[in-house]
VONU-73920 format. One record per atom (N, C-alpha, C): x negated, y negated, z. Coordinates in pm, whole numbers, plus 50000, padded with zeros to 5 digits. Each point is the difference from the previous one (the first is absolute). Last residue first. Example, Ala and Ser with C-alpha at 12.3 -4.5 7.8 and 13.67 -1.06 7.14 Angstrom:
BEGIN
487155022550708/499184988150006/500774989150073/499715057249993/500894988150000/499104988050000/
# end
This chain:
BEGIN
512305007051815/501224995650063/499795005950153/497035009849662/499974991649991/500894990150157/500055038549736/499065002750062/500064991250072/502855005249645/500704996150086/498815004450147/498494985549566/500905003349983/500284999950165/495534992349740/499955006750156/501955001650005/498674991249533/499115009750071/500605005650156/502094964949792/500565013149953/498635008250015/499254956450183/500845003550006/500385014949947/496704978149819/499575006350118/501015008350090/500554976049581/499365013049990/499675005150125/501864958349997/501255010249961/499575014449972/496834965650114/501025002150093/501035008349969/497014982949701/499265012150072/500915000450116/501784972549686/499805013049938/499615004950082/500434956550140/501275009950006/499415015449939/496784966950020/500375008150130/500865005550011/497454995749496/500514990750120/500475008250144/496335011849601/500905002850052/500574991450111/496295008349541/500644990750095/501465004750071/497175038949719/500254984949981/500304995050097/500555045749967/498985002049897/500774981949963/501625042850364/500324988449934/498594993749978/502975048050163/498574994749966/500484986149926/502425039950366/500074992249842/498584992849994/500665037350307/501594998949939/500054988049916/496075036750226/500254989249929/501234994749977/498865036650382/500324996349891/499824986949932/499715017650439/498934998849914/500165002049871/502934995550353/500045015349924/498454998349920/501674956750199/499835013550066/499775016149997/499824963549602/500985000450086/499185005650135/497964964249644/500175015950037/500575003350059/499094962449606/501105001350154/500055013650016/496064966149727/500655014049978/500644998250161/497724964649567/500515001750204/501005012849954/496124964049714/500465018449992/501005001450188/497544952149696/500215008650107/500725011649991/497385000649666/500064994250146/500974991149981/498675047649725/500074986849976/500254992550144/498635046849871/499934997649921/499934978949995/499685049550314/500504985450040/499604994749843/500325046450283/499844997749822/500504987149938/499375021950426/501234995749966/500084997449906/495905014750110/500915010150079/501074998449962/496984966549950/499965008749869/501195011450077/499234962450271/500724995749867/500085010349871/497355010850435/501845002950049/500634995649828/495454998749989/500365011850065/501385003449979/497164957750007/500804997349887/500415020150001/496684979950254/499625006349932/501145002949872/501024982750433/498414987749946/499635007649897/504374988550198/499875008049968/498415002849902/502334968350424/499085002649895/500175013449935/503944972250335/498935007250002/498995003149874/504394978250315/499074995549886/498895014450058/505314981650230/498845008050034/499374999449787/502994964850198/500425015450075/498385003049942/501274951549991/499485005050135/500115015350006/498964953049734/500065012049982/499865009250121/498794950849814/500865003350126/500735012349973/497154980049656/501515002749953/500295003050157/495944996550003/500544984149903/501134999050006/497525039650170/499974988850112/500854985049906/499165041349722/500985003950104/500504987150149/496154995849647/501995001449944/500815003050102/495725006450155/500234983149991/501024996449933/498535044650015/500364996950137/500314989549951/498575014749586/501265006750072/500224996750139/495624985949818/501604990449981/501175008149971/496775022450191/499524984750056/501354996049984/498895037649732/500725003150142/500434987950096/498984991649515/499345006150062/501105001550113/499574990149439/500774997850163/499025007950078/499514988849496/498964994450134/500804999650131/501815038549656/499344989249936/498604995250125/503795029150219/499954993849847/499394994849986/501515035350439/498934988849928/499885000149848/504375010450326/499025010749940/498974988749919/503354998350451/499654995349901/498875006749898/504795008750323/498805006849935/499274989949928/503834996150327/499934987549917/498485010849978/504195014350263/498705000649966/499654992049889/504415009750357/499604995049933/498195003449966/504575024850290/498384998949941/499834995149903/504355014850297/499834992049885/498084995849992/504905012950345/498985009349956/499634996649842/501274958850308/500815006949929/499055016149936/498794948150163/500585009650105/501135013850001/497734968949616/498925008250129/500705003150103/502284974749616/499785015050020/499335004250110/500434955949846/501595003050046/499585017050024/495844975549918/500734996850093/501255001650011/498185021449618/499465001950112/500964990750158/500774985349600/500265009549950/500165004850143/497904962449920/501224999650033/500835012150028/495565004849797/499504993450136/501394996350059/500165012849582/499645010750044/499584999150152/500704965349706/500915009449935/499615009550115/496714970949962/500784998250089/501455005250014/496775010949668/499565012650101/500794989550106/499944997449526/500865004950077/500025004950124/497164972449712/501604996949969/500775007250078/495195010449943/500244990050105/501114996249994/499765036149697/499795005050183/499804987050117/500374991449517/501465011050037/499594999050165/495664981049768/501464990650021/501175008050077/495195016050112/500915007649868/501334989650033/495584999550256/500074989349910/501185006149864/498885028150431/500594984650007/499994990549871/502015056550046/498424986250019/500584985450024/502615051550022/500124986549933/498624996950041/504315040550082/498484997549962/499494987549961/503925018750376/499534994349860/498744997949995/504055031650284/498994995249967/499394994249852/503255012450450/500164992849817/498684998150009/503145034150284/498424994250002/500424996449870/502675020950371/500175003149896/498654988549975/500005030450458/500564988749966/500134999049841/498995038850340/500664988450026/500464985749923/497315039349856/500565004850063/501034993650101/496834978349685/501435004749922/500445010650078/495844983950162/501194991949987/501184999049969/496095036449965/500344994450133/501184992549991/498295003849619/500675017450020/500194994050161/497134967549781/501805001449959/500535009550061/496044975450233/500135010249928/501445005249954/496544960050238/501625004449940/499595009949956/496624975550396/500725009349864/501525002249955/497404953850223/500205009150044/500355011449881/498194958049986/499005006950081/500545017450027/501804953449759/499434998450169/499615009850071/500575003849496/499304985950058/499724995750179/501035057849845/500774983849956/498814989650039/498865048949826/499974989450120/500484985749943/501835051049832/498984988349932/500284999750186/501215041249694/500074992150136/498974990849980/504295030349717/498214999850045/500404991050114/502935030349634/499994997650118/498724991449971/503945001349607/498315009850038/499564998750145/505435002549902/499234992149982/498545002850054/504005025349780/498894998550102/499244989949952/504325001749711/499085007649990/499154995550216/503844984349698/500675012650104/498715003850027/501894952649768/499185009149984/500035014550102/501494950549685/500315010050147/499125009549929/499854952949775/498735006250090/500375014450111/502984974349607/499684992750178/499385005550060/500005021549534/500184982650012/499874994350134/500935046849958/498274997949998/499944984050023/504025015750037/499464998750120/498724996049942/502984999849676/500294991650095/499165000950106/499565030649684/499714991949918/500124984650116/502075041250118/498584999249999/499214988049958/504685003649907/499475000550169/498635000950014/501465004749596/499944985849972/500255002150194/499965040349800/498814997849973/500074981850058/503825025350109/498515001250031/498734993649971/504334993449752/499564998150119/499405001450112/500025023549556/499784982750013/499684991150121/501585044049973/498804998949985/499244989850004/505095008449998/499245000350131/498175000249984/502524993449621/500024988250028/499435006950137/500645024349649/498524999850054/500284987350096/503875022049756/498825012450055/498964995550031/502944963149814/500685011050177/498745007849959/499214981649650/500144988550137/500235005750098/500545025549600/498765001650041/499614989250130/504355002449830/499685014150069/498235001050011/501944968849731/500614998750116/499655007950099/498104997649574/499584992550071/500314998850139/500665044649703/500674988050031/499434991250059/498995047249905/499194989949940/500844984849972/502475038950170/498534995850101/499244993049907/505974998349951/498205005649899/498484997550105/504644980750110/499545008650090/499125008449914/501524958449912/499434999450104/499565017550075/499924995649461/501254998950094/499114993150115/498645001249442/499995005950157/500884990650078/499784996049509/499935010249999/499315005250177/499474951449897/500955007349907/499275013750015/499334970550424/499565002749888/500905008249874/501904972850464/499615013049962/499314998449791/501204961250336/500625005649949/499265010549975/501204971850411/498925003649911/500545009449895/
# end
């Protein structure tokens, strides 16, 4: 590079010297810029407690003391969420015997009803755990903007990434994976 007439590389109003004095900044900022992009996150995840479909209570703060928890938000008549929810039914069957809590949250849209949240669930042969969020409570808490929405909470009750669209089984496997890590083993 050639140096501007009348400055050096080493003049501080050198292009050169202005690259080095901020490039570690840069790279920060474009780490950040990276995590927001893949949904990481460090924050608490909001607690509550629903009654699952078969009756029984979840409550996150309970679960994430043992196990890491995916949970997704979705309805039944939302295309993404019927596209992906056997994504998530494969998913599950290589996982459930692994410290790992699936939740399939459905939060009521439009003409869904609770009804045809069970009967999605009975169509698609769906077997970890479904529950109503009937007041849409938990979706504001998380500040749910779009569906399907799936958040990976560690054990720490931490959030550790968020994903916002259709997700295949490798992804939630590899997310689940580096959650429960060598817990697991």
């Amino acid at each position: 590079m050639e140096p501007l007439p009348g400055r050096t590389p080493t003049d501080p109003s050198s292009p050169i010297r202005f690259t080095i004095r901020y490039f570690p900044i840069a790279v920060a900022l474009a780490g950040i810029v990276f995590l927001v992009a893949c949904g990481g996150s460090s924050r608490i995840a909001r607690d509550f407690e629903v009654v699952q479909f078969d009756g029984a209570t979840f409550r996150l703060s309970q679960e994430t003391a043992d196990h890491a928890v995916v949970l997704n938000f979705w309805y039944p008549s939302c295309p993404p969420c019927r596209e992906e929810m056997p994504a998530f039914e494969a998913a599950w069957q290589e996982l459930k015997n692994e410290p790992v809590r699936f939740l399939g949250l459905y939060v009521p849209q439009g003409f869904d009803s609770e009804q045809d949240a069970r009967d999605f669930v009975d169509e698609f042969g769906l077997t970890f755990s479904f529950a109503t969020d009937r007041l849409a409570r938990i979706a504001e808490a998380y500040e749910l903007e779009y569906f399907p929405k799936t958040y990976f909470i560690g054990m720490d009750g931490k959030v550790a990434a968020t994903r916002i669209s259709t997700l295949d089984p490798a992804e939630i496997i590899r997310q689940v994976r580096a959650l429960i890590g060598d817990v697991a083993s």
